[in-house]
N, C-alpha and C positions, 0 to 999 in steps of 0.2 A: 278600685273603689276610692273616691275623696273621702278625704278622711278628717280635713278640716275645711268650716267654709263661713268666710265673714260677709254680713249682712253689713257694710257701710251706712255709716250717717252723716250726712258732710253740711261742718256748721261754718258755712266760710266767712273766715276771719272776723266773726263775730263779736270773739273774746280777747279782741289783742288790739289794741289801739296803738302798737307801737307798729314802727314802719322799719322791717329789717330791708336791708339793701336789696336782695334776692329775692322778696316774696311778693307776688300778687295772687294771692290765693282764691280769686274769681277764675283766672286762668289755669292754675291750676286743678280746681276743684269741676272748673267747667260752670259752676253754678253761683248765679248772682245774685242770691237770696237764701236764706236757711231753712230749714224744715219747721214746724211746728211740731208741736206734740200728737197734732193729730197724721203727716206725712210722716212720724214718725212708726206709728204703727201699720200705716199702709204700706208705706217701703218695706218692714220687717216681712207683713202678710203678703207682699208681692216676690221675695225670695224665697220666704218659705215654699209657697207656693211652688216655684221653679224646683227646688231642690227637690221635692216629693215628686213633682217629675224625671226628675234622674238618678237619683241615689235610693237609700234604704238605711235606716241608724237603727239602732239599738235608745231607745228611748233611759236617759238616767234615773226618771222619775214617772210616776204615770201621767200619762202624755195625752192631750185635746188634740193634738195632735193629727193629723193623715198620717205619720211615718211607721211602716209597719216594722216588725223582726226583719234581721237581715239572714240569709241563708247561715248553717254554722259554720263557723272559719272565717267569716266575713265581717273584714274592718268594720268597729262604729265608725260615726260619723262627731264630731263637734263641732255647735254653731257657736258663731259669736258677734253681737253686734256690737259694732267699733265704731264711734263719735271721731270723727276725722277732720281737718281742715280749722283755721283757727286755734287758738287755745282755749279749749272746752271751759277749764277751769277760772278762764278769765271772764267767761260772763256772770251773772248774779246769781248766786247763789238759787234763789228762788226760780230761774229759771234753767238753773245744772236739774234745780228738783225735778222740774216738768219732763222732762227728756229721758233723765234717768227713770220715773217713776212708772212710764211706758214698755223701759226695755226690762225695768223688774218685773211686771207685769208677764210681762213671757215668759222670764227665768223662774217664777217660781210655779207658773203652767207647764214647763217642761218644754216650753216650747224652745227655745234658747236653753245655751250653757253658760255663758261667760258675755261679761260685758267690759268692752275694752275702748281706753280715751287716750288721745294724743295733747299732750298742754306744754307749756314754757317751762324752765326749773323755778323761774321767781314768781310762777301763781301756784303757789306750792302754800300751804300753811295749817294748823292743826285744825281749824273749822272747815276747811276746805275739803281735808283727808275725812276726818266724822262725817260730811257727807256723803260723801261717796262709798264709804263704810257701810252707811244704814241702808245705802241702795244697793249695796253686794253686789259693789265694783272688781272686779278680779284684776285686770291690768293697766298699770297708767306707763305710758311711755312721754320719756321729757324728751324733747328737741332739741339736744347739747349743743350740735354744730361743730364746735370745736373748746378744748381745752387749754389753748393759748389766748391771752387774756388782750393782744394787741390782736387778733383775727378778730375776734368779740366785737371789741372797738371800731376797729373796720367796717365791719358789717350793721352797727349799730342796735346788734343785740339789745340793747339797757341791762344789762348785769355783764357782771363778770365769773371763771368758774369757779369760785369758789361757792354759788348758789347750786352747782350743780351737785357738789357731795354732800352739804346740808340737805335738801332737798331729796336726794337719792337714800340717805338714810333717813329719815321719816317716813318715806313711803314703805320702804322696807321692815321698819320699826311697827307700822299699822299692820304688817302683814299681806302687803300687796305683791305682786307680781310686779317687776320694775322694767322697763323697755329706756334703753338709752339709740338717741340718735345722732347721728358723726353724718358732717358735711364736709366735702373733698374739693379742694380749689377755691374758698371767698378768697377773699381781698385780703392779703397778706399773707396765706397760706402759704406752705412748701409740702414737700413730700415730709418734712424730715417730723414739720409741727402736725401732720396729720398722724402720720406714725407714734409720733408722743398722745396723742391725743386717744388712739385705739389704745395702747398702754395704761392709758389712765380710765379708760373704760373697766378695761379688764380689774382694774384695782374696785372700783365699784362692785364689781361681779352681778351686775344684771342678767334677769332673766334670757331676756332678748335681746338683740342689737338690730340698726337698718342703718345703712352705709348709702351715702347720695353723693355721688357729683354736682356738682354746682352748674345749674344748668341756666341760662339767661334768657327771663322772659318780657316778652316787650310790656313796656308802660311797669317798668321798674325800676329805682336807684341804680343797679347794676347794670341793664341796659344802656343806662344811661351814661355810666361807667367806662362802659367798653366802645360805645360809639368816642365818645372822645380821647379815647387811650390812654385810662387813668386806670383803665383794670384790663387784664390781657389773660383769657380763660386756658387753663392749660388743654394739650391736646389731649384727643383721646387714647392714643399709644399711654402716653402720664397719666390719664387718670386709671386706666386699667391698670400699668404696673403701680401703682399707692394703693388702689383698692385692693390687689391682691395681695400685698403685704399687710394690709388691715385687717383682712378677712381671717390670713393663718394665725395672726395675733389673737384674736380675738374665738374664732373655731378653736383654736389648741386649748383656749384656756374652755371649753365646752361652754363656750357659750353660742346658743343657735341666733346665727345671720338670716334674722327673717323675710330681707328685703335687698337688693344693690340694685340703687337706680330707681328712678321715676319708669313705668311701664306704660302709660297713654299713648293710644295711637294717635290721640287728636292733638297730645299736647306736640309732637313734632311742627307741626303747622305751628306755635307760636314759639316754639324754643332757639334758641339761638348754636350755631353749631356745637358740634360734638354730642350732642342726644345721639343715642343708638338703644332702639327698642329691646335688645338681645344685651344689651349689656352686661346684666347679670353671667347670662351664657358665657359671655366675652371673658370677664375676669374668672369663673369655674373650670374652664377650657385653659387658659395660660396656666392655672394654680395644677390639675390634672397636669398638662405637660412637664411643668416643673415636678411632680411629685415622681413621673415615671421618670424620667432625665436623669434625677440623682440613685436610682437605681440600675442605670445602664453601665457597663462595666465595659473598657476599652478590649477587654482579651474577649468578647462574645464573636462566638463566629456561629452558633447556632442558630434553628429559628427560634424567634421567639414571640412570647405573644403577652398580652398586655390585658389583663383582668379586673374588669370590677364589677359591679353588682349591677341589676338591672335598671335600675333608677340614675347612676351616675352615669352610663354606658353612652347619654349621648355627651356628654363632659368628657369621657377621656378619648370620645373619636373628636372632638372640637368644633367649633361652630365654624357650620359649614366646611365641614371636613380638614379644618384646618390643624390636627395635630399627627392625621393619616398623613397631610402633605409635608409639613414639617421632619415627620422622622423619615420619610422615604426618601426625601432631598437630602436630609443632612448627614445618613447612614447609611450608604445608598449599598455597600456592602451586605448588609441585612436582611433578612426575611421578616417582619413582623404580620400578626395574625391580634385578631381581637377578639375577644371572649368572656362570658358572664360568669362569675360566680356569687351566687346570692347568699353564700356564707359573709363575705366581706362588706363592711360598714360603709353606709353614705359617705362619699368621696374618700373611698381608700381604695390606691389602685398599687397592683403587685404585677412585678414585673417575675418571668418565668422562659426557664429553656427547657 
């Protein structure tokens, strides 16, 4: 049973008049024009729709709804539409209203749970928050990028971070749900200032986190960067070992990693190397073999076998079988075996003889 499902709104780069190195949010978004208020409601009414075809929720309030009871035992469901692409908060106020005013409209029909926005740290401000307040906004996620203030530069951000811990506590001061976002390789980056940077997340303590490689798309600054060899993108062996050290920084301190990587199939057709659709996989699979690795013990001569719950199961066999091949190569002495226990927590794996 899905158990959570976002209904997207993509207002590309409507609200941002500034030009970051990395961004052309037509290609990313796919979409060369924004929704109105009234695509607004037909996109909602056309997921919902969908999801009444496959699922079943538990309605939080009395519901207009088609969604009936779900069997007992059986997961709800929460929906949420999420304003995506652009910086939401950067367009006019009177037109955040229109948008918003659509997706209350659902939420307080029960038709929707939660209404979720993606904006800059610096369109952040106390009339900005009041709005979004009166429209029973649940989550605003800022697009940090990085915490080193010469990356910022680089990339030509227009702020520096110290708008990002201002900004982060405000939102959190109104009572919001707070999402921070970390970019892996711009222009000046290393492993060591990405690493400071998930650090300096964790000090915020946001709700949510999404972690992205810097991926280069054409008819961008950065493109343009790297054709001339002014910018040199790390590979992707680098960027999985940085995102995997960002991820346990950041998981340990419980904070849930809602996202690594861009997932569009269409966007590979305009990405510049090192995209890999499974990426996420990619660094969960290295993180799973590291976790069972420091549990291997040089005196094992028994079989043994390697457990996790059924949700991480395909994470500690590795993408594309890549962590079976790895200990069978590297151990070759061994017997391992692979096995569920659904007592054990999302990506915790216990090694056993």
């Amino acid at each position: 049973m899905k158990t959570h499902a976002i209904i997207p709104i993509f207002i590309p780069h409507k609200g941002c008049p500034n030009d970051c190195v990395f961004c052309n949010q037509n290609k990313i978004t796919l979409k060369d024009t924004p929704e109105d208020d009234i695509n607004v409601a037909e996109t909602i009414d056309k997921y919902l729709l969908t999801l009444e075809s496959k699922y079943s929720r538990t309605p939080k309030v009395k519901r207009q709804a088609p969604f009936h009871e779900p069997p007992n035992g059986q997961d709800t469901m929460t929906v949420e539409v999420a304003f995506y692409g652009g910086s939401f908060t950067g367009i006019p106020i009177y037109e955040q209203s229109k948008y918003l005013a659509v997706a209350l409209s659902y939420k307080k029909r029960g038709l929707i749970d939660k209404i979720h926005l993606s904006t800059r740290p610096d369109y952040i401000d106390e009339e900005i928050l009041s709005t979004l307040k009166h429209y029973e906004v649940d989550t605003i996620e800022l697009g940090v990028q990085s915490f080193d203030d010469n990356v910022l530069k680089k990339s030509n951000r227009g702020h520096d971070s110290s708008i990002v811990y201002k900004s982060s506590a405000m939102i959190k001061d109104f009572g919001f749900e707070l999402g921070l976002q970390l970019m892996i390789g711009l222009p000046g980056d290393t492993p060591e200032k990405s690493i400071h940077s998930a650090h300096e997340l964790v000090k915020i303590k946001p709700a949510i986190a999404r972690l992205y490689p810097t991926i280069i798309i054409e008819n961008t600054t950065l493109h343009d960067m790297f054709t001339s060899g002014e910018y040199n993108t790390p590979t992707l062996s680098e960027y999985i070992s940085t995102t995997k050290a960002m991820y346990r920084i950041i998981s340990d301190a419980e904070i849930n990693v809602i996202r690594i990587g861009l997932r569009s199939a269409d966007l590979v057709k305009k990405a510049g190397a090192n995209f890999h659709p499974a990426f996420r996989q990619l660094v969960e699979s290295e993180i799973a073999r590291d976790m069972i690795e420091e549990q291997l013990h040089k005196d094992f001569h028994f079989p043994i076998q390697f457990l996790s719950n059924e949700k991480s199961f395909s994470n500690m066999i590795g993408h594309k079988k890549s962590n079976k091949l790895y200990f069978a190569k590297k151990y070759p002495h061994l017997r391992f075996s692979y096995g569920v226990d659904n007592s054990l927590a999302d990506n915790q794996y216990v090694v056993v003889e």
